[in-house]
C-alpha positions as CSV (number, residue, x, y, z in Angstrom):
1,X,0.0,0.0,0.0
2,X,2.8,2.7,0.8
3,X,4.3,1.8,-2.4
4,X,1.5,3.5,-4.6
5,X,1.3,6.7,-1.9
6,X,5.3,6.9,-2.5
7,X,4.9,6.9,-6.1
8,X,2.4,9.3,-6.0
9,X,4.1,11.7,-4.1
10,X,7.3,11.2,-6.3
11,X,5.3,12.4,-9.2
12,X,3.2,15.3,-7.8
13,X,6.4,16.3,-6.5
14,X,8.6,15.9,-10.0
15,X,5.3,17.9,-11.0
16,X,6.2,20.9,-8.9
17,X,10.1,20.6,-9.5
18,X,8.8,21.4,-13.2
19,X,6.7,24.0,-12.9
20,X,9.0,25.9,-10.2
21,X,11.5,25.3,-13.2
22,X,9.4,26.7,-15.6
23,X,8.9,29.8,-13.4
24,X,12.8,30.6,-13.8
25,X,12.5,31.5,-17.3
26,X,9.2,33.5,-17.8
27,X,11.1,36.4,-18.6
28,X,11.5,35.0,-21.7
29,X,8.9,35.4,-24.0
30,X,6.6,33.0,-25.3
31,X,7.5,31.4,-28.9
32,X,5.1,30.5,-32.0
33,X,3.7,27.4,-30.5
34,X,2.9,28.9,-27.4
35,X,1.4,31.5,-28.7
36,X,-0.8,29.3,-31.0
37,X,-2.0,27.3,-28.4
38,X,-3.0,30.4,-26.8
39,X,-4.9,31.5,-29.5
40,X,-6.5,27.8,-30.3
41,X,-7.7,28.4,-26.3
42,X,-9.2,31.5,-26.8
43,X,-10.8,30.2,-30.6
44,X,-9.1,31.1,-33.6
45,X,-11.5,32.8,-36.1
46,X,-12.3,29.8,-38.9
47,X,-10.7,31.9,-41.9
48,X,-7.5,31.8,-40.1
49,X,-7.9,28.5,-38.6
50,X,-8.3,26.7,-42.1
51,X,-5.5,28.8,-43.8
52,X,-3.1,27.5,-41.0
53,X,-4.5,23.8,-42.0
54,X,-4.2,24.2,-45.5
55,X,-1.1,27.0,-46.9
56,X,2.1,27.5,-46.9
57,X,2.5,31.6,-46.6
58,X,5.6,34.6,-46.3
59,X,6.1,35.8,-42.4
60,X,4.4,39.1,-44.2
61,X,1.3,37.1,-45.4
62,X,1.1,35.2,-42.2
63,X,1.5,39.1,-40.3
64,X,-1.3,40.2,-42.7
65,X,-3.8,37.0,-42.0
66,X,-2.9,36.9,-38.1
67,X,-3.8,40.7,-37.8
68,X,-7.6,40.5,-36.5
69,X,-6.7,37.8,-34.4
70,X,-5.8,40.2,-31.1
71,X,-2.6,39.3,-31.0
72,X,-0.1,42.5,-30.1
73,X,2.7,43.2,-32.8
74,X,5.0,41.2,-31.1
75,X,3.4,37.6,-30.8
76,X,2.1,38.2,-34.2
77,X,5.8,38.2,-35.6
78,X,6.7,35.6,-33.5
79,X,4.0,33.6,-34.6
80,X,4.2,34.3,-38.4
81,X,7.5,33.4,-37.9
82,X,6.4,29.6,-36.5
83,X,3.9,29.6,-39.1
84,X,6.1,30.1,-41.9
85,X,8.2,27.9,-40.6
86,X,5.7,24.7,-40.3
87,X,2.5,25.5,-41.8
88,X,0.4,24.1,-43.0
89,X,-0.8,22.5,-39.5
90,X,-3.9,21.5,-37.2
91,X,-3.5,24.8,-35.2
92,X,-5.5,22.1,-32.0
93,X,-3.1,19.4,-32.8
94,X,0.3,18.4,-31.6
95,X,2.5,21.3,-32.4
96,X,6.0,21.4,-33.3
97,X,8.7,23.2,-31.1
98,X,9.2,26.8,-31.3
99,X,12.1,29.3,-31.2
100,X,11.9,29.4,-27.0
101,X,11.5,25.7,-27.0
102,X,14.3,25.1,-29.2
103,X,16.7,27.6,-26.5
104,X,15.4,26.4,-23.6
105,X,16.5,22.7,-25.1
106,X,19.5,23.5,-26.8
107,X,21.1,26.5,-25.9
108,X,21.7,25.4,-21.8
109,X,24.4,22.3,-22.8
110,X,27.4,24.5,-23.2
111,X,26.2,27.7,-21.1
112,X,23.7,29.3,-19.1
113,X,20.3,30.4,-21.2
114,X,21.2,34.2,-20.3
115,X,24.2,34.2,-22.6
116,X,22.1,33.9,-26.0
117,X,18.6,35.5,-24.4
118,X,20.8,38.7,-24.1
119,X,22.4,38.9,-27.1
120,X,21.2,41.6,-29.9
121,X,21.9,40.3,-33.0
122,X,21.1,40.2,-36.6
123,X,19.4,36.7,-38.1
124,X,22.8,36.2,-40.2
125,X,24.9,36.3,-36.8
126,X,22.4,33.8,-35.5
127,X,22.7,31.4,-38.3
128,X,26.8,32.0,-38.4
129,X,27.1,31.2,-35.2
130,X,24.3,28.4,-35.4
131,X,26.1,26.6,-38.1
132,X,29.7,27.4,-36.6
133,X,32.0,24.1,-35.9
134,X,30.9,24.9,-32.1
135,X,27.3,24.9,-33.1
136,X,26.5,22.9,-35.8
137,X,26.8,19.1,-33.5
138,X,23.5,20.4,-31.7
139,X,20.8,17.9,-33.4
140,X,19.0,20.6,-35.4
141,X,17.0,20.4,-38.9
142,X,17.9,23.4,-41.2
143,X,14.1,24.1,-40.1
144,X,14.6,24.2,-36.7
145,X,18.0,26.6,-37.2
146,X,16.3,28.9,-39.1
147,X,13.0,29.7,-36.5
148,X,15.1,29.7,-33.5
149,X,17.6,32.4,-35.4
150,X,14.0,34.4,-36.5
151,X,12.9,33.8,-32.9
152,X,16.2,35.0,-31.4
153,X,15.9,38.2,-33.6
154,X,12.7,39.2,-32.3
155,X,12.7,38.2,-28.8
156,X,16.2,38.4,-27.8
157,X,18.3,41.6,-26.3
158,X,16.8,40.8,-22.9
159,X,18.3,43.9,-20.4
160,X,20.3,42.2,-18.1
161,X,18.1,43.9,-15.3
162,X,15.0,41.6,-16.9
163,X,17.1,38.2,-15.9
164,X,16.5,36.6,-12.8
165,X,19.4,37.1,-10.7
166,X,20.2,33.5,-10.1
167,X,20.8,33.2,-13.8
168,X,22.9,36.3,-14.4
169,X,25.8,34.8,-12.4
170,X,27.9,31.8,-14.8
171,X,28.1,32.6,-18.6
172,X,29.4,30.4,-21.0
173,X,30.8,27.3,-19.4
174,X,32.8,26.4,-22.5
């Protein structure tokens, strides 16, 4: 009998050591699937909904189609970005990693998230240093390169004063 009450604590514990987790880094702003689900929540207007399910579209189209939605200028970029990325997809369906994903995954094997969330840079220094002999091991598609260099442009440059301070300390532990 204790056996079932111990696993059951491990979990709902494991649980909480997530979402504590999670806590540390929501200073850094939602990505594309996020911000879809969000929307899927909330109902996505059936225009929008079947164009996601059925066309591939330019980050400008997507910025055009996604702007009675509600969204503010920035998720809309972020999510045109995702979009143009993966679409077409079911917009209620299992949805594919986005730009924060994809940092909070990769990024924190060689150094502490801050060092990229802070960094201001262009979508070419992204990629260059993406696909750099230090970079280029981490198990990436081209895909997946590309949307967390877009999502990097538009959500990174994170003032230092916006980091937690128990992740300001560290760097790069390279």
């Amino acid at each position: 009998m204790r056996t079932p009450l111990i696993a059951v604590t491990a979990v709902a514990l494991a649980g909480l050591a997530v979402a504590q987790e999670d806590d540390v880094f929501a200073f850094i702003p939602d990505g594309g699937r996020t911000i879809l689900e969000r929307l899927h929540h909330q109902g996505i207007p059936g225009e929008l909904a079947a164009a996601m399910a059925s066309q591939q579209a330019t980050v400008e189209e997507w910025k055009a189609q996604l702007s009675g939605a509600g969204l503010d200028q920035w998720d809309a970029a972020t999510l045109a970005e995702y979009l143009e990325a993966y679409a077409p997809l079911d917009p209620g369906g299992d949805l594919p990693q986005d730009g924060r994903d994809l940092a909070l995954a990769n990024c924190q094997f060689c150094h502490i998230i801050t060092v990229t969330v802070t960094q201001d840079r262009t979508r070419e220094a992204w990629l260059g240093t993406l696909n750099s002999p230090s970079h280029v091991e981490i198990d990436l598609d081209q895909t997946e390169r590309e949307l967390l260099a877009d999502y990097l442009v538009l959500n990174a440059g994170i003032p230092i004063d916006q980091i937690p301070p128990e992740l300001r300390a560290g760097g790069a532990s390279y």
